[in-house]
C-alpha positions in Angstrom: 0.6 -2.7 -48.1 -0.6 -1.8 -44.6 1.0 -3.8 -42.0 -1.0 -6.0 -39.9 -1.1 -5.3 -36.1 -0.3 -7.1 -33.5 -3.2 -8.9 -31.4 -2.8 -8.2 -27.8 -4.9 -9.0 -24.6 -4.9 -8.1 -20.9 -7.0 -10.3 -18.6 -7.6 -8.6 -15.1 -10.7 -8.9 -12.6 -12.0 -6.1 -12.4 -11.0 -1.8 -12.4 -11.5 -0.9 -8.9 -9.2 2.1 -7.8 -6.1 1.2 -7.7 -2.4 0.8 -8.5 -2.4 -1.8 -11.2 -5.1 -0.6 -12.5 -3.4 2.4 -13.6 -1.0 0.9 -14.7 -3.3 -1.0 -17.2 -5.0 1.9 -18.6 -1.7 4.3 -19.0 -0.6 1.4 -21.2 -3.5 1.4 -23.3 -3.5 5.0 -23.5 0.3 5.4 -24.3 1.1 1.7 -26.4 1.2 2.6 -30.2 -3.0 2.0 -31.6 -1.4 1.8 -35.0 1.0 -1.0 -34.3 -1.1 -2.5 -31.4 -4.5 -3.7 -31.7 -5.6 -3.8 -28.2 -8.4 -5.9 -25.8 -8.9 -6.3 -22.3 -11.1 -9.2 -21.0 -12.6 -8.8 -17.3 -14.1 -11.6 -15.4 -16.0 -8.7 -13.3 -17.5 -5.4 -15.3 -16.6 -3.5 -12.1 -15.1 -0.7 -10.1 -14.6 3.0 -10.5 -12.5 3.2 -13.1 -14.6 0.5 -15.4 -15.6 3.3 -18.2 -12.2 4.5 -18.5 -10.6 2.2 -21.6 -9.4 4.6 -24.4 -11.9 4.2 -27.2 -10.1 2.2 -29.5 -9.7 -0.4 -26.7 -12.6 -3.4 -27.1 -13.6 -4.6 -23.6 -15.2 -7.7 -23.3 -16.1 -9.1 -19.4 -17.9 -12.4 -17.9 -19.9 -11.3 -15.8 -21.7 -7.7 -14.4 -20.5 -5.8 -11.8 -22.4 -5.3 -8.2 -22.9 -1.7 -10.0 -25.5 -3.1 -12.4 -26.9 -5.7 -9.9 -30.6 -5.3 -7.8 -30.1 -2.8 -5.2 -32.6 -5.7 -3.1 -30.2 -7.4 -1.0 -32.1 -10.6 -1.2 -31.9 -11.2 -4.8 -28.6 -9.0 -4.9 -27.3 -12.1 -2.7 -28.2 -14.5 -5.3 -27.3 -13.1 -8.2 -24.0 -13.1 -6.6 -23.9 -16.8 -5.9 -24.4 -16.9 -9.6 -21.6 -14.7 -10.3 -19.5 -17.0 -8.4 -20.6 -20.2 -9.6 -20.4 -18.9 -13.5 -17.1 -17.3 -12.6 -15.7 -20.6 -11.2 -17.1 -22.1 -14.2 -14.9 -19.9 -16.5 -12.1 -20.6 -14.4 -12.0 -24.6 -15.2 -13.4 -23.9 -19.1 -11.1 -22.0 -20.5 -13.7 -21.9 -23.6 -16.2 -19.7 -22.0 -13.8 -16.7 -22.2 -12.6 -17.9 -25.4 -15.6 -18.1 -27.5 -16.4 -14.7 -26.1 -13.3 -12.8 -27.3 -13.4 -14.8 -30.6 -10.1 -14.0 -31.4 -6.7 -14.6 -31.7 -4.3 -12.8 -30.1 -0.3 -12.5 -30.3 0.3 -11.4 -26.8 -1.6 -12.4 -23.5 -0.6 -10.0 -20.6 -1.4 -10.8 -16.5 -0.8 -7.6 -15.0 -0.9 -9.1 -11.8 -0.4 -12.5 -10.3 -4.5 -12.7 -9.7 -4.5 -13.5 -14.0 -1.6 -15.7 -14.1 -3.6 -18.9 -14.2 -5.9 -17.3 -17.0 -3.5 -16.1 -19.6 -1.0 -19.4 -18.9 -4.2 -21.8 -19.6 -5.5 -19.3 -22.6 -6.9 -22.5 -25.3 -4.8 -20.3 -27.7 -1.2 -22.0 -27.1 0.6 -20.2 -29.9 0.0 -16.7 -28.2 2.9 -15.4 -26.2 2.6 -14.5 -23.0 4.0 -11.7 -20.3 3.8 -12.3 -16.8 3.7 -8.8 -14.3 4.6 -9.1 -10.6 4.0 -6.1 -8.5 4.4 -8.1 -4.8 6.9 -9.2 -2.3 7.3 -12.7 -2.3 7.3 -12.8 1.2 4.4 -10.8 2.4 2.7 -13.2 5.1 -0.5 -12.9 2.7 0.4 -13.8 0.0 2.2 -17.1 1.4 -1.3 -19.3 0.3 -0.7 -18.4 -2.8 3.0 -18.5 -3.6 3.3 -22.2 -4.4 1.5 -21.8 -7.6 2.8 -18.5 -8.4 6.5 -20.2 -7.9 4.9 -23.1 -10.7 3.2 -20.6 -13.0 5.6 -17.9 -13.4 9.1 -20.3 -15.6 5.8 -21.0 -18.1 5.8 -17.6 -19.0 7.5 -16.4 -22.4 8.6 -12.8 -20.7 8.1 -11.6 -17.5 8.5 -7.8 -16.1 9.1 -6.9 -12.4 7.2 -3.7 -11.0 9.7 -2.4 -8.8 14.4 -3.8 -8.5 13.1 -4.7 -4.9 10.5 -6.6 -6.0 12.5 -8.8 -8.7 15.5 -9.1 -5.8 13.6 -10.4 -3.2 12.3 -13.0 -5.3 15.8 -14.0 -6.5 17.3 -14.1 -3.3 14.3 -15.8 -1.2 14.1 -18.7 -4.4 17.1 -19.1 -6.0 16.8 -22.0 -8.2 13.3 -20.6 -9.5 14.0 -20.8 -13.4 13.0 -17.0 -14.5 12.0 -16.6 -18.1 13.5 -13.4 -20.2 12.7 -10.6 -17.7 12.9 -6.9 -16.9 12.2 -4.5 -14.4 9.8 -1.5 -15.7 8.7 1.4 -13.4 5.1 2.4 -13.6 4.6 5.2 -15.9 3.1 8.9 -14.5 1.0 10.9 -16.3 2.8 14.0 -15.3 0.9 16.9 -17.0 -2.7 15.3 -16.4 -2.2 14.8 -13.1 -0.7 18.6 -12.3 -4.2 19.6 -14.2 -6.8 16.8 -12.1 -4.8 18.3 -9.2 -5.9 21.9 -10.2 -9.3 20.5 -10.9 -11.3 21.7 -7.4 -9.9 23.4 -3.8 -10.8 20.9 -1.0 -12.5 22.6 2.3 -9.9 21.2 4.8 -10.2 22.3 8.6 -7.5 24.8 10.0 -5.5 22.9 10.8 -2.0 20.4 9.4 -3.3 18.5 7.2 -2.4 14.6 5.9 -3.6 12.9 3.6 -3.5 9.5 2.0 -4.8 7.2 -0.9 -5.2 3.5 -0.9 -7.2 0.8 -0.9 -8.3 -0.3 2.7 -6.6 -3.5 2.9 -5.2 -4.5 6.4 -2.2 -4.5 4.8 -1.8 -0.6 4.0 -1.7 -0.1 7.7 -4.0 2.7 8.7 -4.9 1.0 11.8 -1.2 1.9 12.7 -1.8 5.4 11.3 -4.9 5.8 13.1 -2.8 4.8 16.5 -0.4 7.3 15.8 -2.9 9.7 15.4 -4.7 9.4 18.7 -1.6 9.7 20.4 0.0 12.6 18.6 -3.7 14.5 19.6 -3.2 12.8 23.3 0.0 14.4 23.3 -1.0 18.1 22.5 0.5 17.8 18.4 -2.9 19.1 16.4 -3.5 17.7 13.0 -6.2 15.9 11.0 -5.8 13.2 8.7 -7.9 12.2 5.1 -8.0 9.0 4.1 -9.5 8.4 0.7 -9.8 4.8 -0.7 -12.6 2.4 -0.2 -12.5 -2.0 0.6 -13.0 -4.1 3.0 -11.2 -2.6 6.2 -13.2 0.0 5.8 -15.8 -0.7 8.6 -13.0 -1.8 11.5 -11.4 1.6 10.5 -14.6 3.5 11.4 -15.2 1.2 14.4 -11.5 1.9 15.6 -12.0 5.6 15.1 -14.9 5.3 17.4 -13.0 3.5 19.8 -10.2 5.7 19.8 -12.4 8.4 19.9 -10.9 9.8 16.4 -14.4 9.6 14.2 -14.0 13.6 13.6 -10.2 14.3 13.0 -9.8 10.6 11.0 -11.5 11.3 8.0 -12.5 8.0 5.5 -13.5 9.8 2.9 -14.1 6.6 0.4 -12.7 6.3 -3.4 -12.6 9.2 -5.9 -12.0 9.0 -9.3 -9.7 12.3 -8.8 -7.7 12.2 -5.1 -5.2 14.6 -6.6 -6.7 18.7 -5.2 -6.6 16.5 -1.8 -2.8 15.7 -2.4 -1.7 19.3 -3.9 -3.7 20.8 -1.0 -2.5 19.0 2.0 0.3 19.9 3.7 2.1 16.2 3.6 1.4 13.1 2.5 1.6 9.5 4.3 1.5 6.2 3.0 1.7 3.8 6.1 1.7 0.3 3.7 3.2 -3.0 5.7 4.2 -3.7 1.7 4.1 -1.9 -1.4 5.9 -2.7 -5.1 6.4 0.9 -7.0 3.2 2.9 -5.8 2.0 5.4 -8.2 0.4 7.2 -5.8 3.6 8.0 -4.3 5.3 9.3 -8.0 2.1 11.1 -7.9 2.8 12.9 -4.6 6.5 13.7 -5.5 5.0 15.3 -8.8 2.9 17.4 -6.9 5.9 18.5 -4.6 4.1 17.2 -2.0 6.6 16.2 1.6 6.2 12.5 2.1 6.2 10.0 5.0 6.1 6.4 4.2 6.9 2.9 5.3 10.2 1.8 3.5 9.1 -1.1 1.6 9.0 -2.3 -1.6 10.7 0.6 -4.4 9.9 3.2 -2.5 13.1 3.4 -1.3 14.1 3.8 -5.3 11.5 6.8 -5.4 12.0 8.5 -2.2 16.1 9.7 -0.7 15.4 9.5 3.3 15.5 12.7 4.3 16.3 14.5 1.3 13.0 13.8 -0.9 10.6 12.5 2.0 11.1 10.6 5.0 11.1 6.6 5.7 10.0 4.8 8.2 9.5 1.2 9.4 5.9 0.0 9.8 5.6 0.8 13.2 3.2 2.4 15.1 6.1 4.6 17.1 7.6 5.5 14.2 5.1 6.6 12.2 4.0 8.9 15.1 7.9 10.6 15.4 7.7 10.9 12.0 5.0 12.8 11.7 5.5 15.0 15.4 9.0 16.5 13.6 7.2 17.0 10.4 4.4 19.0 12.9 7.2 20.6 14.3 10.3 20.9 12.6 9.5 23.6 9.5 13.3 23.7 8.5 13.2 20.1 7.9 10.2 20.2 5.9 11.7 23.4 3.8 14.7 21.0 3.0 12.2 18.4 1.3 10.2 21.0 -0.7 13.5 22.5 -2.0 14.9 18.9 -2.9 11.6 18.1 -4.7 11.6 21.2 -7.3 12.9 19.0 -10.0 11.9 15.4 -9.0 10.0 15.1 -11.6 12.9 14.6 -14.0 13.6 11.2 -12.8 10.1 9.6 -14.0 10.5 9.4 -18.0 7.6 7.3 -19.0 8.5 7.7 -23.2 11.2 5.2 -22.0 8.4 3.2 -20.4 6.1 2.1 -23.5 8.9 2.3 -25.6 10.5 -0.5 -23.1 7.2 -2.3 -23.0 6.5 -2.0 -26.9 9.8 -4.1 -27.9 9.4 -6.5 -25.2 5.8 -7.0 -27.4 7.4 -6.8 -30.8 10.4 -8.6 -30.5 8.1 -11.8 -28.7 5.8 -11.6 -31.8 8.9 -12.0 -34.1 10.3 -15.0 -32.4 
């Protein structure tokens, strides 16, 4: 007799670009289809990387994306009051998504904190459910918020931390927070698909040191500090040029500060692409200038490609990158993101250190380990 699989559902927002988003697909790509039978439910049908599900994943969503709304901005604006209202609607009834999965399932994942509330009030009570946490705790941001995260996250059945730092700077900043079963799993890289996206095109960069980056444009990644650093490393004689690619809702102070700083043509916003990686294997380094971080992919990505790497030292990048052996870490400052990058612009030897020390980096990532981590923690929950 075949054996039955097991039921299980991730609720997220929506798939723009972006870290846990990644992390969502390489688990439906890589979990075992003929022991898992697997669903995602999205409250928005958007983002770039919406048509990417695996084929034997069902997608079911609330409501439409902006991609499939009126290009008129007046009735563009209303349909998106409507979104909201329906959305907030869904949020209270519990029902709504229910009756459109029309299923049981065994496991409910939040891959994020943004879907803790709607896999923890799921109207199927018997499901278990896995909590993922990706942030710092104490990011001034996120302080709004961490009240009910604090409540939601002892309901969970199992919890998984995305980075060590992450998971110990919750312990120590709440100690008598009751923590369900829990583990800490790195994100898993998709090592030869990314060396073969990265080979997919050459970039036309300008003669010239080239960095790039790749992030969303929160105020939180930091390129308004980048951007400083910039300007002055130009004011100072250093000649470089830097790509940006990522799109949200900084986007337009960037390009006004670029302006102001007088930057527009050497401070390239490029916007999202599906495939940043020829940018990353072609540039010369690499600079993630994030005020806070869990266990960037982007960064894994970048080591893979053997590409030299400044970044902020936050989160578990510190457990990806050895300061001055693999890449170079730096607080988020303005000052020291700009000697960073002046010794990178003009200390080759150092830089020839880092590439030789990244020839086999890519040993450390084992993502079988990964799914095969994240698989039990499914089974065994089912069994209990």
């Amino acid at each position: 007799m075949k054996k039955e699989k097991i039921k299980v559902l991730f609720r997220h927002r929506s798939m723009e670009m972006g870290g846990v988003e990644k992390v969502i697909l390489s688990m439906l790509n890589n979990l075992d289809q003929e022991k898992f039978e697997m669903t995602v439910c999205l409250n928005i049908n958007q983002g770039e990387l919406r048509d990417e599900f695996p084929s034997h994943v069902r997608k079911v969503y609330l409501e439409n994306g902006k991609e499939d709304l009126s290009k008129n901005p007046l009735i563009q604006k209303i349909q998106l009051a409507k979104r909201k209202y329906r959305l907030q609607r869904a949020q209270n009834n519990p029902k709504i998504a229910d009756q459109l999965l029309n299923e049981k399932f065994d496991v409910e994942i939040a891959p994020t904190y943004a879907a803790f509330s709607s896999v923890l009030n799921s109207v199927n009570k018997n499901s278990k459910k896995i909590g993922w946490f990706h942030s710092d705790i104490t990011l001034p941001k996120l302080q709004p918020l961490v009240p009910d995260i604090l409540k939601q996250i002892p309901q969970f059945d199992y919890f998984i931390f995305g980075s060590q730092q992450t998971r110990d700077i919750l312990v120590e900043t709440f100690p008598d927070l009751k923590l369900p079963e829990n583990q800490v799993i790195l994100n898993a890289i998709p090592i030869e698909e990314l060396k073969e996206k990265a080979k997919a095109f050459h970039p036309e960069f300008p003669e010239k040191t080239v960095f790039v980056s790749v992030a969303r444009l929160h105020s939180r990644k930091g390129f308004h500090k980048l951007m400083e650093a910039h300007a002055k490393l130009l004011k100072d004689g250093f000649d470089h040029h830097i790509i940006v690619i990522g799109d949200g809702e900084e986007k337009e102070n960037l390009k006004k500060q670029t302006q102001e700083l007088g930057v527009t043509e050497s401070f390239q916003l490029l916007g999202s692409l599906l495939n940043p990686y020829p940018y990353v294997k072609n540039a010369d380094f690499f600079i993630l200038p994030s005020e806070s971080e869990s266990w960037p992919l982007i960064i894994a990505d970048s080591l893979i490609l053997q590409k030299p790497i400044i970044s902020t030292n936050v989160g578990g990048i510190p457990e990806m990158i050895t300061h001055e052996k693999t890449g170079h870490l730096i607080n988020y400052e303005t000052e020291e993101m700009y000697e960073a990058m002046k010794r990178f612009l003009t200390e080759p030897e150092y830089v020839s250190t880092i590439k030789e020390n990244l020839k086999d980096i890519e040993k450390q990532f084992d993502n079988q380990k990964i799914f095969d981590t994240v698989e039990n923690i499914i089974t065994n929950l089912v069994k209990k």
